[in-house]
C-alpha positions as CSV (number, residue, x, y, z in Angstrom):
1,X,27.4,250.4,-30.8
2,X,24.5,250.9,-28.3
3,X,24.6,248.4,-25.3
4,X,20.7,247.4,-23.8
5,X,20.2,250.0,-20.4
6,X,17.4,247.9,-19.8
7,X,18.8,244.6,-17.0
8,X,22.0,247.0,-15.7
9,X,21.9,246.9,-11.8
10,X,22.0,249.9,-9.7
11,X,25.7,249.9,-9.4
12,X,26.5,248.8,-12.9
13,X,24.5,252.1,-14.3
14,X,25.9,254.9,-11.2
15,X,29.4,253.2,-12.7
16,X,28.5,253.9,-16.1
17,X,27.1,257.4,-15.0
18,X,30.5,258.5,-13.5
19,X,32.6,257.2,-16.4
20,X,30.5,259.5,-18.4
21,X,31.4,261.9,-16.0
22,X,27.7,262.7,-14.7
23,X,27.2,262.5,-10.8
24,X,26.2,259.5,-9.3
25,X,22.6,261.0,-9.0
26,X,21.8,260.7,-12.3
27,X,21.6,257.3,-11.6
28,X,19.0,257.4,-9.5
29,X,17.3,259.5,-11.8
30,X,17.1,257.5,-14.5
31,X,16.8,254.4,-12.7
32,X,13.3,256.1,-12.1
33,X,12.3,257.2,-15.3
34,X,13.3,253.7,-17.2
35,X,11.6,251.3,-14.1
36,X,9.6,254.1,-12.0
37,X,7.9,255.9,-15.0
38,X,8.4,253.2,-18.0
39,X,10.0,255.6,-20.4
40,X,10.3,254.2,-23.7
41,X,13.4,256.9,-24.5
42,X,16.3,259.3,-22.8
43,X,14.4,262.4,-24.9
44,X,11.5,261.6,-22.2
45,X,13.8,262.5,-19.4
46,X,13.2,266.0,-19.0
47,X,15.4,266.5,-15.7
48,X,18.7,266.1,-17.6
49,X,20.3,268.2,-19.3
50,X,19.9,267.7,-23.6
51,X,23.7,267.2,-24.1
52,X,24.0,264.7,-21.6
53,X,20.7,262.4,-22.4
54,X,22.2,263.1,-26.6
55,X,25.3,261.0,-25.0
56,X,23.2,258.7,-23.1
57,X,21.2,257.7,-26.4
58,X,24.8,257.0,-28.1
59,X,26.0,254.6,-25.8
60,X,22.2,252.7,-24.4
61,X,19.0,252.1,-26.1
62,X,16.0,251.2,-24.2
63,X,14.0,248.6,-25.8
64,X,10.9,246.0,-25.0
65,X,10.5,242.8,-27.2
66,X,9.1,242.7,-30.3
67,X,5.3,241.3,-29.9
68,X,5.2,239.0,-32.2
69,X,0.9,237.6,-31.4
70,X,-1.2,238.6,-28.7
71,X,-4.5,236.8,-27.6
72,X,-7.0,237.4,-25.1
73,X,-8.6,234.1,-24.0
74,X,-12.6,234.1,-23.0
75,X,-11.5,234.6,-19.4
76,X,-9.6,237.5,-20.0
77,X,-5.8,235.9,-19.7
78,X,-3.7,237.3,-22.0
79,X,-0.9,235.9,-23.9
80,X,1.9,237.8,-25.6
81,X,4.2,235.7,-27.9
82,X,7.6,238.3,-27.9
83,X,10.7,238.4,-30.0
84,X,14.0,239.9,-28.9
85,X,16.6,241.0,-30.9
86,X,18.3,238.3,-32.5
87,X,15.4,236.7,-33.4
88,X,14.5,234.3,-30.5
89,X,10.5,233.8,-29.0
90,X,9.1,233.3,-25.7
91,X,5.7,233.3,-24.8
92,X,4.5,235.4,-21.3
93,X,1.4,235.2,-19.5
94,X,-1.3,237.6,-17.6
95,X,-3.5,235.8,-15.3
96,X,-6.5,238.7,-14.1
97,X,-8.7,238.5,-11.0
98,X,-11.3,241.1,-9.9
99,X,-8.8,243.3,-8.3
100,X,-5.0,242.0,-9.3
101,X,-3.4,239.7,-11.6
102,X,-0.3,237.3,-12.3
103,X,2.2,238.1,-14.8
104,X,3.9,234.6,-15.8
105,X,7.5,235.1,-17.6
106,X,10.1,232.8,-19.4
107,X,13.5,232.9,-18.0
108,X,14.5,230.5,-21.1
109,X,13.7,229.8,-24.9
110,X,12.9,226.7,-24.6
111,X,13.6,223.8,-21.7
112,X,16.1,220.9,-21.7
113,X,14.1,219.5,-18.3
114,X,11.9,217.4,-20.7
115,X,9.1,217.2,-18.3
116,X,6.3,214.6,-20.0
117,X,3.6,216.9,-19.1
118,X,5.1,220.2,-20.3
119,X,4.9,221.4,-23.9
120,X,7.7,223.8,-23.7
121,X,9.9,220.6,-23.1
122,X,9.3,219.9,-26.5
123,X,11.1,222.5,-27.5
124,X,14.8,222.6,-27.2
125,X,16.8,224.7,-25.2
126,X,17.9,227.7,-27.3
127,X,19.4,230.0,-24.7
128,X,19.1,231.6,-22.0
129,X,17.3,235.1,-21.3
130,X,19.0,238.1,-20.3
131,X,18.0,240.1,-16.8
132,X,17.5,242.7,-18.9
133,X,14.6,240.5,-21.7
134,X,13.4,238.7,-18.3
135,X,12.2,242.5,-16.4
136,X,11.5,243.5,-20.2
137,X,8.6,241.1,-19.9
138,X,6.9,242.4,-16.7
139,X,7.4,246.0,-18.8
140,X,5.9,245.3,-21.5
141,X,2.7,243.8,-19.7
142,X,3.0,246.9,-17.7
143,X,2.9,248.8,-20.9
144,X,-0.1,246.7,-22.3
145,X,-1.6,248.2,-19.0
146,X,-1.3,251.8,-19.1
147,X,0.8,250.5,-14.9
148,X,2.8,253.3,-15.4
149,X,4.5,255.0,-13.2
150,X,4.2,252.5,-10.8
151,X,1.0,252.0,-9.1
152,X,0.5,251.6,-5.2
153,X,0.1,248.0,-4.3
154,X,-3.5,248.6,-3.6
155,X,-4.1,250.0,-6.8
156,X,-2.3,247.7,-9.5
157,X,-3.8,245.2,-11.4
158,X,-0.1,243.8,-12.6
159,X,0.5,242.8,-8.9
160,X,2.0,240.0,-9.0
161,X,5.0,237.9,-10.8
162,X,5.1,234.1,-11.2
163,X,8.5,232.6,-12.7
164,X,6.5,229.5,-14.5
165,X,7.3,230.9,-18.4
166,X,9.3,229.1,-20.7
167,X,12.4,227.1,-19.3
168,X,13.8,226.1,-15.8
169,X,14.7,229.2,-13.4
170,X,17.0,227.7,-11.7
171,X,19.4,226.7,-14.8
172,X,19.3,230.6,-15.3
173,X,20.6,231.6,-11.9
174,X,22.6,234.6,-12.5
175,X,20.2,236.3,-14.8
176,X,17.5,235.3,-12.9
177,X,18.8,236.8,-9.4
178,X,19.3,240.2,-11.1
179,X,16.2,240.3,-13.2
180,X,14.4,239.3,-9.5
181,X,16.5,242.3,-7.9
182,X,15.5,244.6,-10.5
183,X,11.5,243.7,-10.5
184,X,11.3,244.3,-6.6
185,X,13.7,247.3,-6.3
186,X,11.7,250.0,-4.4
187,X,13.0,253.0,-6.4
188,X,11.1,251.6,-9.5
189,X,8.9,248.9,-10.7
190,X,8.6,247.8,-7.2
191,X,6.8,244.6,-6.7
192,X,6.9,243.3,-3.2
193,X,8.7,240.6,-2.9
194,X,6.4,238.4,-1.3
195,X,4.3,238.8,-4.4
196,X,7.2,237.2,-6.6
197,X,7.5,233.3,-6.7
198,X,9.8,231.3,-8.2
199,X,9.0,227.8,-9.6
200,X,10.9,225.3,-9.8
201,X,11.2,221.2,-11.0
202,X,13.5,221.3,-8.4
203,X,17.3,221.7,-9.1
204,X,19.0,221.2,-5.5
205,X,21.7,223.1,-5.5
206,X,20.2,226.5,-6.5
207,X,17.3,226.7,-4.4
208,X,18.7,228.4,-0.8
209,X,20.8,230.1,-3.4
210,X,18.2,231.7,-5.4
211,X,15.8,232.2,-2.1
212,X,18.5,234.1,-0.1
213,X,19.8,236.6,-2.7
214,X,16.1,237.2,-3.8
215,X,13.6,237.0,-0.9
216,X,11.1,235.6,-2.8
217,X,8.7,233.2,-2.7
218,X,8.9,229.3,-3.9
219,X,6.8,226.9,-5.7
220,X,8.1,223.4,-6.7
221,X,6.4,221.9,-9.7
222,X,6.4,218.4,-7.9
223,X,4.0,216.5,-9.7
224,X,4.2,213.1,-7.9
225,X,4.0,211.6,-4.8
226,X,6.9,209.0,-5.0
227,X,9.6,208.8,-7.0
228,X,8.4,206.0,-9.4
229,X,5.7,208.4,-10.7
230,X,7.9,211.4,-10.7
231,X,10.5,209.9,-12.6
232,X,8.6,208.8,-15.2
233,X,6.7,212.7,-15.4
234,X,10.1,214.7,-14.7
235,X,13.2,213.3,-15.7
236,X,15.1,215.4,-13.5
237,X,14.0,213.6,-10.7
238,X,16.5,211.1,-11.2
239,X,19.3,213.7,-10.3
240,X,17.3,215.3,-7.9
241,X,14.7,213.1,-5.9
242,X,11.6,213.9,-3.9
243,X,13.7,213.5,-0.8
244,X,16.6,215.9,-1.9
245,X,13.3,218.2,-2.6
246,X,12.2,217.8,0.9
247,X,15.7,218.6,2.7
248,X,16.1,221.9,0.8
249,X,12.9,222.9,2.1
250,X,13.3,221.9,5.2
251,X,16.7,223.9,5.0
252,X,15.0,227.1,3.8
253,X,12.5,227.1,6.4
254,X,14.8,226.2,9.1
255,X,16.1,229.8,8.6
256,X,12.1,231.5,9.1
257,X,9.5,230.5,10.4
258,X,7.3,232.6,8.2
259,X,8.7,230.9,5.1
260,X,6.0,228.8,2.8
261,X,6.6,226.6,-0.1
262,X,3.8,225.8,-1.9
263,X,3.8,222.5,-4.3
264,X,1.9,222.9,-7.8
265,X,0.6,219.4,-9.0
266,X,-0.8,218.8,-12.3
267,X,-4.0,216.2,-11.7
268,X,-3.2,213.7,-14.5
269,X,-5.9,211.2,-15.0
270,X,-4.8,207.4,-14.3
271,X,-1.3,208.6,-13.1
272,X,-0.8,210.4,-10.2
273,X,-4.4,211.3,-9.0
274,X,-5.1,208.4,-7.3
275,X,-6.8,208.8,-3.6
276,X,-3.2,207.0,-1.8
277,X,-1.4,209.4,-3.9
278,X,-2.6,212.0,-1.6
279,X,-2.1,209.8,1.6
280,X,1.7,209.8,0.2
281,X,1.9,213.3,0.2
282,X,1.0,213.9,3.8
283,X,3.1,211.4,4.6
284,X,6.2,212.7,3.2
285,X,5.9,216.0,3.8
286,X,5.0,215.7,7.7
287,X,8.1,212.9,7.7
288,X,10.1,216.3,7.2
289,X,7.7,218.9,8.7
290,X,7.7,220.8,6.0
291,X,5.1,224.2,6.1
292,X,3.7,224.0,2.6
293,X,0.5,223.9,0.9
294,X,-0.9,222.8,-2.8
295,X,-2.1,224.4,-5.7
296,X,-4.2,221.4,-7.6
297,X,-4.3,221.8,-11.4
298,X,-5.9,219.7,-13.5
299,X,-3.9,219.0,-16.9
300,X,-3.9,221.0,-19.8
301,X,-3.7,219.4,-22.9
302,X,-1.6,220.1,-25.6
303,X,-1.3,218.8,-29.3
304,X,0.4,215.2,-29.3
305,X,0.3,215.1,-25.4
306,X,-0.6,211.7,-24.0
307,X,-2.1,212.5,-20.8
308,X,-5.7,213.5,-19.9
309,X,-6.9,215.5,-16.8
310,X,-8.3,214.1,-14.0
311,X,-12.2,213.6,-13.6
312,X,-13.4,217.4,-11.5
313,X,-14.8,214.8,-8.2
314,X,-11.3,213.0,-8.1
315,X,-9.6,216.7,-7.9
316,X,-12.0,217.2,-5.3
317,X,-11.7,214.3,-3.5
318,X,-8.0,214.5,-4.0
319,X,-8.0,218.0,-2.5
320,X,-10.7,217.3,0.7
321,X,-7.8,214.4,2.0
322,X,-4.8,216.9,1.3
323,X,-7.2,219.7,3.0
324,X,-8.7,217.3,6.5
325,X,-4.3,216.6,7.2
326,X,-4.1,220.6,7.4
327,X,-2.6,221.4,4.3
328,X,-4.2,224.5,2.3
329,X,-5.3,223.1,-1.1
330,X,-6.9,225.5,-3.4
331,X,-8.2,223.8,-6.8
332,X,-7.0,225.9,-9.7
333,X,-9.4,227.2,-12.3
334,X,-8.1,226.1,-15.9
335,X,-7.4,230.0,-17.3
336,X,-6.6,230.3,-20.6
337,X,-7.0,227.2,-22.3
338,X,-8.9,228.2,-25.3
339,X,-5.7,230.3,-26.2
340,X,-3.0,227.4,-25.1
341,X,-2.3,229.8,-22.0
342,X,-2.6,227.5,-19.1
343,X,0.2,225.5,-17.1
344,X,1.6,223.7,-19.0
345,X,1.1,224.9,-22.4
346,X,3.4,227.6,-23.5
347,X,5.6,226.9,-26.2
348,X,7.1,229.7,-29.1
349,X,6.6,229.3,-32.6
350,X,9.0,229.2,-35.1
351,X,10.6,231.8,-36.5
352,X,9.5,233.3,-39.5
């Protein structure tokens, strides 16, 4: 039975290579033709020899998910509902700009945080993703692309990778470390790392975890400026309060000063937008000193969602007392809406 090449590590393949009896650059060389050059099968690999790729094809396969729907929203974002091989759906995410984009992937079918806001949380947990279906994401957007081999990082409009899919990271660590490992590997697909963040609702334990092994960047989904109006958005703020939040930041940045953590909050009209909601944000986050800034978004709706976003001049005004304490406060463009591709939205369909 063939075993997915696709989500091996560096040393899991040069161990496979040697059992085969190959030598251990082999390895290397097809670590760049599967991640480096996107090949799509071992009869592509030219550099080895024809007996050994014939045994290569009877013990791997090489495989992308099965695209299930793809829509291209007025703004140009791009949505890919995918299928892997037993059956399960995801939904991924490109986000263009003039010169670069954001590929969003799942790490989970489904979500058991159950986030108010969210209409993934609406759908159960099914499973986790594999490294190997988590970097087979970024691939097949990269295939979608004609990014192959892999572009310069001035060149590539796939520049960037935003874990904010489908599901919690941070309930996926193991696959997700790997899959992160894989993505910024400079022998192959090579995205800086710096150009990789993780977001999070904020599960304690795992963040310094996730942050050291990786090197990449992190965005809490925080939503709320106490813990009243957090719990009530994010039940897993009752585990895991704004404060406990605060101290694994303040640990993660204690260890560089260079480190940034940027806090996405969804502008929900009537809940959390109010003009003191902001004043409790400063608060709290000078209380612990933390080095962070905001990404505003105003809510997306979603079928059977309760919420409505925030009035454009209360962002604003929202953002201008956030922005006069110091703290860099971009608003965030709505992308995608008109194909239920924003923050927020993504949720699989069935299966057939």
């Amino acid at each position: 039975m063939q075993s997915e090449i696709i989500g091996l590590s560096k040393e899991e393949l040069l161990n496979m290579i040697t059992e085969m009896g190959e030598k251990p650059f082999r390895a290397k060389q097809i670590w760049q033709w599967i991640y480096f050059k996107g090949a799509l099968s071992f009869d592509e690999m030219t550099d080895l020899s024809k007996p050994f790729r014939e045994k290569l094809k009877e013990r791997f396969k090489i495989s992308r998910p099965k695209i299930i729907k793809e829509q291209t929203s007025n703004d140009k974002t791009h949505k890919w509902l995918v299928e892997f091989e037993d059956g399960e759906r995801v939904e991924m995410v490109y986000i263009p700009e003039i010169d670069r984009g954001a590929v969003c992937i799942s790490t989970q079918v489904g979500c058991a945080m159950g986030c108010k806001f969210c209409h993934t949380g609406t759908q159960k947990l099914t499973r986790n993703l594999t490294a190997g279906e988590i970097v087979a994401q970024f691939m097949l957007a990269r295939d979608t692309y004609h990014e192959w081999p892999s572009p310069t990082s001035e060149t590539r409009f796939l520049s960037n990778i935003v874990v904010m899919g489908m599901g919690e990271p941070l309930q996926n660590v193991d696959n997700l470390i790997k899959a992160l490992q894989i993505l910024s590997d400079g022998d192959g697909i090579a995205i800086s790392k710096r150009r990789i963040t993780v977001s999070t609702c904020g599960i304690v334990p795992q963040i310094n975890y996730v942050l050291e092994e990786t090197g990449v960047r992190l965005a809490i989904s925080l939503h709320g400026s106490n813990n009243e109006i957090r719990s009530k958005l994010m039940p897993i703020n009752k585990v895991y309060p704004i404060e406990k939040i605060m101290e694994a930041c303040q640990k993660y940045q204690s260890k560089d000063g260079s480190r940034y953590v940027t806090f996405e909050y969804l502008m929900i009209d009537g809940v959390n937008d109010h003009l003191e909601n902001a004043k409790e944000l400063i608060k709290i986050l000078k209380s612990y000193h933390i080095r962070a800034g905001f990404n505003l978004i105003a809510f997306n709706p979603w079928p059977g969602c309760e919420f409505k976003p925030s009035p454009q001049h209360q962002i604003e005004a929202f953002a201008k007392i956030l922005s006069s304490a110091g703290f860099a406060c971009p608003v965030r463009l709505a992308r995608g809406q008109d194909i239920s591709a924003a923050c927020g939205q993504l949720k699989s369909e069935n299966k057939k």
